[in-house]
N, C-alpha and C positions, 0 to 999 in steps of 0.2 A: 804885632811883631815887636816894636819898641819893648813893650814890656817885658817880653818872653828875655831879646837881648840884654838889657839892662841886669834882671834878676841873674841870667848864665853869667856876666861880665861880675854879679856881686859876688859871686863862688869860687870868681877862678881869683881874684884881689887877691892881695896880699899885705895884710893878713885879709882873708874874707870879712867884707861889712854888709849891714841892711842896704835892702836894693834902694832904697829910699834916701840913700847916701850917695849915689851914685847921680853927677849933672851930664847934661849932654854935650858941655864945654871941658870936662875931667879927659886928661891925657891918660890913655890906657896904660904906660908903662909910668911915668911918672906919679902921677896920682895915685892910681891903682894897682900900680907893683905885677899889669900882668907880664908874663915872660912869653918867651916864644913860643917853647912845647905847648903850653896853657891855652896860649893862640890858637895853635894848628887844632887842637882840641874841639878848641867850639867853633872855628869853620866849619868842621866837621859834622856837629851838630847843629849849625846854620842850615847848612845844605840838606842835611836830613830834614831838618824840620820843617824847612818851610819850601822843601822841595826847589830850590836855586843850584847855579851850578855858578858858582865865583870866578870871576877873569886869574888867570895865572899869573899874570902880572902884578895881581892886588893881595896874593897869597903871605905876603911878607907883614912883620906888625909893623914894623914902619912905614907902611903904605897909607898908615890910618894914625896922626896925630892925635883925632880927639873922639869921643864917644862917637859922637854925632854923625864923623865921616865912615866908619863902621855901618852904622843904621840908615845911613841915605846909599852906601852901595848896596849894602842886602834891597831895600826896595827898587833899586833899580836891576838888580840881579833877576827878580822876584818880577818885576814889570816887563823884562824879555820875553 
């Protein structure tokens, strides 16, 4: 799963970089320039892919500072 996120998270950057650029300490809007619409995007494709359904309350990108906190809620979305 890490990986699958990280490579989606290289796509939506801004500008887009190799996934191989991307740490699990890099601020999603800072670092990586993602935006909100960009956001709701690959929640979207979170939830499809790995079959999760995301708290409502974590829907916001500010909900998630850094890479990291992104991929520890998917596994706990994912471990319900």
């Amino acid at each position: 799963m890490d990986a699958w996120v990280v490579r989606k998270l290289a796509v939506l950057s801004i500008p887009p970089r190799p996934p191989g650029e991307i740490t699990a300490q890099q601020s999603l809007t800072e670092d990586l320039g993602v935006d909100s619409l960009a956001f709701i995007e690959a929640l979207v494709s979170f939830e499809e892919e790995f079959g999760v359904r995301l708290d409502e309350d974590r829907l916001l990108l500010s909900s998630y500072a850094k890479v990291q906190d992104l991929i520890d809620h998917l596994h706990a979305s994912r471990a319900r």
